[in-house]
N, CA, C and O atoms as a DFTB+ gen file, in Angstrom:
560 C
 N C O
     1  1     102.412      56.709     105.326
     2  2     102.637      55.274     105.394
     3  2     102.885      54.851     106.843
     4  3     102.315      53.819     107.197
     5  1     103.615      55.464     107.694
     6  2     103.737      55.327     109.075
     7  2     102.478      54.877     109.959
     8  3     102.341      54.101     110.904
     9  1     101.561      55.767     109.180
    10  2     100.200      55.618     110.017
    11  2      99.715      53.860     109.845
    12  3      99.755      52.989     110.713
    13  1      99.460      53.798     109.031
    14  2      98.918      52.640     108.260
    15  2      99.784      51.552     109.268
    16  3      99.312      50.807     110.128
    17  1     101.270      51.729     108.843
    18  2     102.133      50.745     109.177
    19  2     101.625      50.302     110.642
    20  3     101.230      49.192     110.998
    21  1     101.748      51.492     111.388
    22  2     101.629      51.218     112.648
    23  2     100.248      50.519     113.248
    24  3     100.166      49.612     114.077
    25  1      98.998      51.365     112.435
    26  2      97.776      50.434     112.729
    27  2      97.557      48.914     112.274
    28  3      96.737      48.189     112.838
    29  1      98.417      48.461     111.127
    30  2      98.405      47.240     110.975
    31  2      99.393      46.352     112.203
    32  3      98.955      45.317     112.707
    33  1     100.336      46.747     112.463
    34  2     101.364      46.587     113.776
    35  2     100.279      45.877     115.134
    36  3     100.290      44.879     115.854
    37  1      99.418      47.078     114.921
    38  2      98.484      47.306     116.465
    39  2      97.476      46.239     116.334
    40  3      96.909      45.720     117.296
    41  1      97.313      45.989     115.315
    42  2      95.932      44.843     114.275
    43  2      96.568      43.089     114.705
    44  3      95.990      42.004     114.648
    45  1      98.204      43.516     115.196
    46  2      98.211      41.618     114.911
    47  2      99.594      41.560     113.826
    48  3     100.535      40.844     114.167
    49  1      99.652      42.095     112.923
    50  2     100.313      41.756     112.179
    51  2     101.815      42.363     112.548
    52  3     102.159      43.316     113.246
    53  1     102.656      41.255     111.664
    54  2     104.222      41.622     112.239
    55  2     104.620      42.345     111.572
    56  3     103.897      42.874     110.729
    57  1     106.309      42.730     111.735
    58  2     106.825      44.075     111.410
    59  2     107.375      44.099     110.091
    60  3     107.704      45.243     109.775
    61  1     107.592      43.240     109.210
    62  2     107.509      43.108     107.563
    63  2     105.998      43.254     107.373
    64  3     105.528      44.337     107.023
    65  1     105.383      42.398     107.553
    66  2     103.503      42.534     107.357
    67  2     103.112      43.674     107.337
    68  3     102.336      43.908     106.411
    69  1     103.440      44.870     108.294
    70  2     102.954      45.881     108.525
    71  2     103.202      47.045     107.948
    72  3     102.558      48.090     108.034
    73  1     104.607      46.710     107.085
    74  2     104.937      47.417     106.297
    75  2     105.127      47.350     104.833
    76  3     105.564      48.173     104.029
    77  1     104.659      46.088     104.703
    78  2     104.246      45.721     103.278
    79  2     102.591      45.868     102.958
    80  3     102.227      46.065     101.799
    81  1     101.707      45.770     103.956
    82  2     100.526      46.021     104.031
    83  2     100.456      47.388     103.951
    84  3      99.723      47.808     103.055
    85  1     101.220      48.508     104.890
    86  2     100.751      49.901     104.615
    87  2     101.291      50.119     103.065
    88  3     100.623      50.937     102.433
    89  1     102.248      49.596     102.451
    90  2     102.767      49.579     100.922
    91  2     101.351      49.457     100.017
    92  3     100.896      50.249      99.192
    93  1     100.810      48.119     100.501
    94  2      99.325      47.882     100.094
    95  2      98.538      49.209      99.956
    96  3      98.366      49.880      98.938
    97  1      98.101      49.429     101.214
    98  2      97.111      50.550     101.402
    99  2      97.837      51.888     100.247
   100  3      97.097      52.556      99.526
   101  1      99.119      52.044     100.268
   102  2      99.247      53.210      99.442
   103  2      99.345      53.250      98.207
   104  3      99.565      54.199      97.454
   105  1      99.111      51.779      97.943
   106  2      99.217      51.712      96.557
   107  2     100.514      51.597      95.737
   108  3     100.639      51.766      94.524
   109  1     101.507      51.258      96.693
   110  2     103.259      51.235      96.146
   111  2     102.856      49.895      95.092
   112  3     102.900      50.006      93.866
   113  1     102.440      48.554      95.842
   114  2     102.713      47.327      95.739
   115  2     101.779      46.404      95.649
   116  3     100.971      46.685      96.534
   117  1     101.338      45.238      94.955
   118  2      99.962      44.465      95.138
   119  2      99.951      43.747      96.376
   120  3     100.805      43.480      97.221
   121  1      98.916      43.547      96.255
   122  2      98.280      42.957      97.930
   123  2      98.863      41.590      97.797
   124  3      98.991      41.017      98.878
   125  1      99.351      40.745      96.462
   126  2     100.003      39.603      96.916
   127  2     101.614      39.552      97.752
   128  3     102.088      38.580      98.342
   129  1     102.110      40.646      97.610
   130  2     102.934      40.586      98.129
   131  2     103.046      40.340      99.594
   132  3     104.091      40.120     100.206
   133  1     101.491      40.422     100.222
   134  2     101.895      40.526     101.895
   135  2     102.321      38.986     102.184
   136  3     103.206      38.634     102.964
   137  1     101.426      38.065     101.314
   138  2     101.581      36.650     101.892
   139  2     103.544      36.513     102.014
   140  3     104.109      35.752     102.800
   141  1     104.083      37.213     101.279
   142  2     105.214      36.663     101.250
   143  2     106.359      37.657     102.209
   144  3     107.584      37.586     102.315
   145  1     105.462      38.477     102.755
   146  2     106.447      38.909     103.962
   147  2     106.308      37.905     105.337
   148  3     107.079      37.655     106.263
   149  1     105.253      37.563     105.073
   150  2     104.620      37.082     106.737
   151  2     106.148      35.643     106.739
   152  3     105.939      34.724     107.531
   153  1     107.298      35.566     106.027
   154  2     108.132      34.524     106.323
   155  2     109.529      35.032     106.888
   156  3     110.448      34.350     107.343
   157  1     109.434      36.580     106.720
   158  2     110.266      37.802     107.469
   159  2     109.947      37.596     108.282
   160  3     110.805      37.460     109.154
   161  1     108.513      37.405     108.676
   162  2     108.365      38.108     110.329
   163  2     109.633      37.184     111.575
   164  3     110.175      36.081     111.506
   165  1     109.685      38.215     112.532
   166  2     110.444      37.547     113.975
   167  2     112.058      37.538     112.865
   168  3     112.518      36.400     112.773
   169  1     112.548      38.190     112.398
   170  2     113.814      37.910     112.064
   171  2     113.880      36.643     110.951
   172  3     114.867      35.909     110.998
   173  1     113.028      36.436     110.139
   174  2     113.219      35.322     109.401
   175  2     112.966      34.182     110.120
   176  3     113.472      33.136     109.713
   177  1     112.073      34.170     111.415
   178  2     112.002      33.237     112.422
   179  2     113.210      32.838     113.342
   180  3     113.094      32.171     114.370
   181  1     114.312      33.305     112.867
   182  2     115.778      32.932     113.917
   183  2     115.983      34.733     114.872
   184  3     116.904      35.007     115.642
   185  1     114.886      35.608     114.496
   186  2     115.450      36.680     114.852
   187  2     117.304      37.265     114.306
   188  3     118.258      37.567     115.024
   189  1     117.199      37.229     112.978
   190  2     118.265      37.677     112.270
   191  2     117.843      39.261     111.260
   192  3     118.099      40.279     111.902
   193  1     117.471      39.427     110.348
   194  2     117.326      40.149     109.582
   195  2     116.294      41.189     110.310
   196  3     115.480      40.554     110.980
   197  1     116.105      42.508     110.370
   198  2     114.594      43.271     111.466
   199  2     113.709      42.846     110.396
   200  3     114.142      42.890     109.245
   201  1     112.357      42.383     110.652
   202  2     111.336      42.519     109.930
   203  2     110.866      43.863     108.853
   204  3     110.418      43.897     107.707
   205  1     111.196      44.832     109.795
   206  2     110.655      46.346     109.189
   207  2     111.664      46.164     107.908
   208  3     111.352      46.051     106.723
   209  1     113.070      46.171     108.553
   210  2     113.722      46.371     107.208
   211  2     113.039      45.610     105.911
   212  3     112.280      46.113     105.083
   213  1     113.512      44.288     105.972
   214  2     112.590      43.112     105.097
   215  2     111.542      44.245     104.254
   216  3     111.615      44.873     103.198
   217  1     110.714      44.132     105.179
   218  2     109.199      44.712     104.435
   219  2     109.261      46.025     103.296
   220  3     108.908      46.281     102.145
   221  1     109.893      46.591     104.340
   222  2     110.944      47.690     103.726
   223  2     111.459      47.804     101.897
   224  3     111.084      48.421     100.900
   225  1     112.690      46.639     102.312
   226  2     113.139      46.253     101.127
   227  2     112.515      45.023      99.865
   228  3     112.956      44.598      98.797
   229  1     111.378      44.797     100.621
   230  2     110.459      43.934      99.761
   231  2     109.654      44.972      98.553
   232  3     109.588      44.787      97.337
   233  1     108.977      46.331      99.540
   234  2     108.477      47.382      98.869
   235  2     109.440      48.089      97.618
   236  3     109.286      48.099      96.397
   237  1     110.226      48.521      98.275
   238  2     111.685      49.121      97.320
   239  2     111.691      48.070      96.060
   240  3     111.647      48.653      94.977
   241  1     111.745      46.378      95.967
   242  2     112.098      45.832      95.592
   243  2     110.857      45.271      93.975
   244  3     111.007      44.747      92.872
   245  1     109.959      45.702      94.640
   246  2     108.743      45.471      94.375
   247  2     108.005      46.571      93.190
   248  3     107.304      46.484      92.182
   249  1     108.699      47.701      94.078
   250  2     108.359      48.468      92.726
   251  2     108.995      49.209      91.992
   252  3     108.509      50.015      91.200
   253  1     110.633      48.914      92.274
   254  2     111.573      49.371      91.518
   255  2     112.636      47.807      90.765
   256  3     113.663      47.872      90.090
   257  1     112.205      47.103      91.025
   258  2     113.047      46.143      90.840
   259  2     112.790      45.435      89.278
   260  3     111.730      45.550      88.663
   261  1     114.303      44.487      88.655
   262  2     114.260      43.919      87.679
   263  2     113.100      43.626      87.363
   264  3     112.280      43.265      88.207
   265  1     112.762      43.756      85.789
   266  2     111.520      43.732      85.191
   267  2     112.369      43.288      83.446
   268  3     113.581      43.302      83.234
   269  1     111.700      43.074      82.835
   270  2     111.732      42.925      81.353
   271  2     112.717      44.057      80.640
   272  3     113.439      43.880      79.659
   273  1     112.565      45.084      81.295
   274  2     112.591      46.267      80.488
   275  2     114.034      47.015      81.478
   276  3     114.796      47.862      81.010
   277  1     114.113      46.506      82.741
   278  2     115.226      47.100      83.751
   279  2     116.431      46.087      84.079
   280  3     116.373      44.873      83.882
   281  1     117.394      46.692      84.543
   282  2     118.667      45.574      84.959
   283  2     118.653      45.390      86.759
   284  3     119.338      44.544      87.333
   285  1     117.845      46.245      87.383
   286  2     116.936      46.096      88.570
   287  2     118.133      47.123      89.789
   288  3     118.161      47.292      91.008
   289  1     119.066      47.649      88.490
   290  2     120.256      48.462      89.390
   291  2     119.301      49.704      90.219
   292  3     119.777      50.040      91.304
   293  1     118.170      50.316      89.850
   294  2     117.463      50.717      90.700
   295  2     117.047      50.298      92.278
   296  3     117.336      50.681      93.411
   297  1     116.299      49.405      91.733
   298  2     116.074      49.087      93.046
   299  2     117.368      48.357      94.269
   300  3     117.216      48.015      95.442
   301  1     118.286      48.335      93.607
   302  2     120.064      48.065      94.042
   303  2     120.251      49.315      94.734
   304  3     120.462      49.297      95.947
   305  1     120.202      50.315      94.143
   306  2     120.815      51.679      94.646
   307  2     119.922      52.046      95.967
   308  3     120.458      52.532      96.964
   309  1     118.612      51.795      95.904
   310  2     117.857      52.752      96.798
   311  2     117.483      51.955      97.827
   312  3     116.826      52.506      98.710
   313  1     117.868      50.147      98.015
   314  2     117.921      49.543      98.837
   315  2     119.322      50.162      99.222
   316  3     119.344      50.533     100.395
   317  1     120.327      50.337      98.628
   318  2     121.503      50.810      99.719
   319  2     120.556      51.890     100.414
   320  3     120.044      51.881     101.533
   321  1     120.501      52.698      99.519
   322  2     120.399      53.964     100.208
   323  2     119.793      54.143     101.717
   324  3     120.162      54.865     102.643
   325  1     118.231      52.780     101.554
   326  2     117.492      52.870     102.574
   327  2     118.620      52.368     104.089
   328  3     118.785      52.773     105.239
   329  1     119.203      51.229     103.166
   330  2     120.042      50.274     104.450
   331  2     120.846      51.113     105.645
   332  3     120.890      50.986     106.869
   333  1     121.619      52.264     104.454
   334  2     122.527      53.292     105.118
   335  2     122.093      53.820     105.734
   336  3     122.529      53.888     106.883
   337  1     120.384      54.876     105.137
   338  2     120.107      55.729     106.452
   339  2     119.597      55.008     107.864
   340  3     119.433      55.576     108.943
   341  1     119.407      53.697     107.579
   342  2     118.597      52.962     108.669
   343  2     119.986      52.719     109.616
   344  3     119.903      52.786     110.842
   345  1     121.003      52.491     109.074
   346  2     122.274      52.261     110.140
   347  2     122.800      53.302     110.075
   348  3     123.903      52.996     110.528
   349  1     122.870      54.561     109.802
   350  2     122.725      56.136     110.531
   351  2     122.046      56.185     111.519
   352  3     122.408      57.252     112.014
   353  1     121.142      55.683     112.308
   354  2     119.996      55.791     113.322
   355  2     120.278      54.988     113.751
   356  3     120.870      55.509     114.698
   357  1     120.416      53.677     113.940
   358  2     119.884      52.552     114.865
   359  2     121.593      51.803     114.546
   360  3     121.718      50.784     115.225
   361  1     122.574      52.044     113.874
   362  2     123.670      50.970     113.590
   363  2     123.478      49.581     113.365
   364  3     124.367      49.075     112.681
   365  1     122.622      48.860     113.723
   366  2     121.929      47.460     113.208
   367  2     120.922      47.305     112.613
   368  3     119.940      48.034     112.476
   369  1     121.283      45.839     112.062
   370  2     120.102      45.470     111.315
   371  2     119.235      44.516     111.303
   372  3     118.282      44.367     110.538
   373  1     119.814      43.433     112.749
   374  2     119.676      42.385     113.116
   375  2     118.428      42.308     114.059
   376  3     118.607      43.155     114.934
   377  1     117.369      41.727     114.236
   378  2     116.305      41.893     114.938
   379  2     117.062      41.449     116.592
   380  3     116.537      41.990     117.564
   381  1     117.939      40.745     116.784
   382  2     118.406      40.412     117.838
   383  2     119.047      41.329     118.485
   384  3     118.734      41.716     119.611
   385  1     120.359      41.906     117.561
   386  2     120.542      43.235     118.030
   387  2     119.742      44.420     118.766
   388  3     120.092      44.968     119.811
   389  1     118.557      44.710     117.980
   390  2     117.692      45.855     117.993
   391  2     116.886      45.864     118.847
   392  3     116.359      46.893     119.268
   393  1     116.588      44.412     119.359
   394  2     115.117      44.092     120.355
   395  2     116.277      43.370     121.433
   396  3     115.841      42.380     122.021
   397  1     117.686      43.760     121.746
   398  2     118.303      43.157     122.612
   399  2     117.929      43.596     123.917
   400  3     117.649      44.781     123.735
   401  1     117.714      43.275     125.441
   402  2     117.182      43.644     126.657
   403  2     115.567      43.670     126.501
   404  3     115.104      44.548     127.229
   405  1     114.322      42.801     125.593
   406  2     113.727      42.613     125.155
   407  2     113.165      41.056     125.370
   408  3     113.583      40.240     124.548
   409  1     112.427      40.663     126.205
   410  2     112.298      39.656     126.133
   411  2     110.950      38.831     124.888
   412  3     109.773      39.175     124.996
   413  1     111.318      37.928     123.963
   414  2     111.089      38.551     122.714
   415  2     109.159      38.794     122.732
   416  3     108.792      39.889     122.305
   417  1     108.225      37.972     123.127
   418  2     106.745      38.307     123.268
   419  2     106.208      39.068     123.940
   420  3     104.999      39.300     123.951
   421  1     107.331      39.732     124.823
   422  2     106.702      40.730     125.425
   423  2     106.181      41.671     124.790
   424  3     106.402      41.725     123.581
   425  1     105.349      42.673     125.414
   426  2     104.571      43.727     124.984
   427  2     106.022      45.321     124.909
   428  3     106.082      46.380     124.285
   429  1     106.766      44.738     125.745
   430  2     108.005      46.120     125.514
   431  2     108.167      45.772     124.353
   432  3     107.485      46.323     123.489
   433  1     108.981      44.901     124.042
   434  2     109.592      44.621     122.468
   435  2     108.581      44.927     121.569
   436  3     108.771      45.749     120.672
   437  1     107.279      44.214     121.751
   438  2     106.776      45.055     120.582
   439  2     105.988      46.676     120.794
   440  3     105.375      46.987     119.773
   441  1     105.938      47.301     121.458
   442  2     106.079      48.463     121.444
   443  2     107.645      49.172     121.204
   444  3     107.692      50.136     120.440
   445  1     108.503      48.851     121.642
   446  2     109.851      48.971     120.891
   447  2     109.539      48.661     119.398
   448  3     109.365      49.638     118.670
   449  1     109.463      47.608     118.938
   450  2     109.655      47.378     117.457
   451  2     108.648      48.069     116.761
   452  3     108.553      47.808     115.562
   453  1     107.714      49.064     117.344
   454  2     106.418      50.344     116.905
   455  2     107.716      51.325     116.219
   456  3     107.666      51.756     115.067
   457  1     108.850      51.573     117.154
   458  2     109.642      52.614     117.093
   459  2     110.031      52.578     115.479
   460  3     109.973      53.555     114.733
   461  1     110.532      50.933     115.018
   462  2     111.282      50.506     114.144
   463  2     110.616      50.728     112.811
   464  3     110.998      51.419     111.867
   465  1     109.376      49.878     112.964
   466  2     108.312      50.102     112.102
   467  2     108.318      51.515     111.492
   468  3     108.486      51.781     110.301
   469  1     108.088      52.456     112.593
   470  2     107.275      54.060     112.327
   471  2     108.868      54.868     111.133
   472  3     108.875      55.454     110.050
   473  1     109.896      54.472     112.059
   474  2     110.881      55.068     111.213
   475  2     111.293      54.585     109.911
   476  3     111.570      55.485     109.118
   477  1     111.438      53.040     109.356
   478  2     111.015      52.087     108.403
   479  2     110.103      53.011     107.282
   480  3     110.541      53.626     106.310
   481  1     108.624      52.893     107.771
   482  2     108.074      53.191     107.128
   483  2     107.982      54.753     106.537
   484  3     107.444      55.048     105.470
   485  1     108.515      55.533     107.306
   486  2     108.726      57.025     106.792
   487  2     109.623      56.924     105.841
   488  3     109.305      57.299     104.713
   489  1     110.890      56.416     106.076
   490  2     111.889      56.155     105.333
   491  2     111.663      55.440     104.348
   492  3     111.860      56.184     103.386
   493  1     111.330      54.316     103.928
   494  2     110.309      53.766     102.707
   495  2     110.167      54.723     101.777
   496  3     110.681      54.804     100.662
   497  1     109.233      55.626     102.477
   498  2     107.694      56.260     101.927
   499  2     108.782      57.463     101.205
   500  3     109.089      57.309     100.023
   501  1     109.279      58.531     101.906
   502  2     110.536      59.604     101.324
   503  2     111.488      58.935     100.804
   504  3     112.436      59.716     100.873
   505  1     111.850      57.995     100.329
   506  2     112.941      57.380      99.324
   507  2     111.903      57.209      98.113
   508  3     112.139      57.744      97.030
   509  1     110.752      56.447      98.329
   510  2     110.402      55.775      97.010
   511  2     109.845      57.702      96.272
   512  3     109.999      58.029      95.095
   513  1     109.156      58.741      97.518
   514  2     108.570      59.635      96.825
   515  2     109.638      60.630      96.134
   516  3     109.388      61.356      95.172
   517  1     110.898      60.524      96.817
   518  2     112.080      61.014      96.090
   519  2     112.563      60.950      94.731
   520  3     113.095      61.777      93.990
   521  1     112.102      59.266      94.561
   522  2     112.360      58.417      93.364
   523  2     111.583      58.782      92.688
   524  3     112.125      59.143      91.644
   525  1     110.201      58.960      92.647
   526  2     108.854      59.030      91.480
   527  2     109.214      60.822      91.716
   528  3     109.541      61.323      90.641
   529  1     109.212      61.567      92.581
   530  2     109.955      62.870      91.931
   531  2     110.735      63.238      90.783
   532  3     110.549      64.051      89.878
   533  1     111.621      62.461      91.045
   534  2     112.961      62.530      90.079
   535  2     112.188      62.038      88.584
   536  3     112.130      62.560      87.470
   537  1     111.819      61.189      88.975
   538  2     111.611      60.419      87.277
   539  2     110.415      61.166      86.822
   540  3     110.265      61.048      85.606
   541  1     109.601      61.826      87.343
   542  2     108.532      63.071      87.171
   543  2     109.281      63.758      86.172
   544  3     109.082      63.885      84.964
   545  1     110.279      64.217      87.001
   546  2     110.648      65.676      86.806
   547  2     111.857      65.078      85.040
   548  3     112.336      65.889      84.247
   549  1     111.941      64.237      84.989
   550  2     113.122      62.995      83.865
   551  2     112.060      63.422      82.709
   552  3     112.150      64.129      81.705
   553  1     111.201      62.807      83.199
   554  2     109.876      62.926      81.956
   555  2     109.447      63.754      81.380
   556  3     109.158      63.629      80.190
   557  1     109.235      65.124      82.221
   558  2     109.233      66.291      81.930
   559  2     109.749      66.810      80.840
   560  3     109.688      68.024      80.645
C-alpha cells in the first residue's frame, strides 16, 4: 500500500487522497470513498488534523465500521490502535505540528509529508492485515 500511496502523492493528489486511493487500488474500500477524502486534504483546510491520518482512519473506518449487523466497536478499537502507534513515532497529529519549519507549498513539506504518507500507509495496511488474519483464523 505504501507504494501506491506514495505514487498517487507524486500524481497530484493529497495526503488523505493518497491514501484512500492506494485503499482503492488494494481493494480495502470503494472508489467512492476518495471524493470524500479530498475535504481532509491540507489539515481539513485549517491545517489541523494530518491528512494521512484522516485517509488512514477513513480506510479503517470504511471497512471495519458500523454496519447493520456491527456496533462499529471494531473499527473504534483499531482506529485507537492506529492513532497510538502513529503517536509512538511522530507524537502528533496535527498537520501544523508535523509540517512545522515547513513552509506550507513548498516542495520540502511535501516531500516531508512523503515521510507521513509512507508510514500511514504501512501502518494502515499491517493493522487492517492483522485484523482479516485474526478473523481468518475466528472462522476457522
Amino acid at each position: 500500500m505504501k507504494e501506491a500511496a506514495l505514487k498517487y502523492h507524486k500524481n497530484g493528489y493529497s495526503c488523505s487522497e493518497s491514501i484512500v486511493a492506494a485503499g482503492i487500488e488494494k481493494g480495502y474500500v470503494k472508489k467512492e470513498l476518495l471524493s470524500a477524502a479530498t475535504s481532509f486534504s491540507g489539515g481539513m483546510g485549517v491545517r489541523c488534523l494530518c491528512g494521512a491520518i484522516a485517509g488512514s482512519q477513513m480506510v479503517i473506518g470504511a471497512m471495519f465500521g458500523k454496519s447493520d449487523s456491527s456496533d462499529g466497536m471494531k473499527a473504534r478499537n483499531l482506529a485507537k490502535k492506529f492513532s497510538e502507534n502513529f503517536a509512538l513515532k511522530y507524537k502528533a497529529n496535527c498537520c501544523k505540528v508535523l509540517s512545522s519549519g515547513f513552509e506550507f507549498h513548498s516542495p520540502e513539506r511535501r516531500e516531508h509529508c512523503k515521510q507521513l504518507i509512507g508510514f500511514c500507509a504501512e501502518l494502515v495496511e499491517n493493522i487492517i492485515n492483522e485484523e482479516l488474519s485474526t478473523q481468518n483464523k475466528i472462522q476457522l
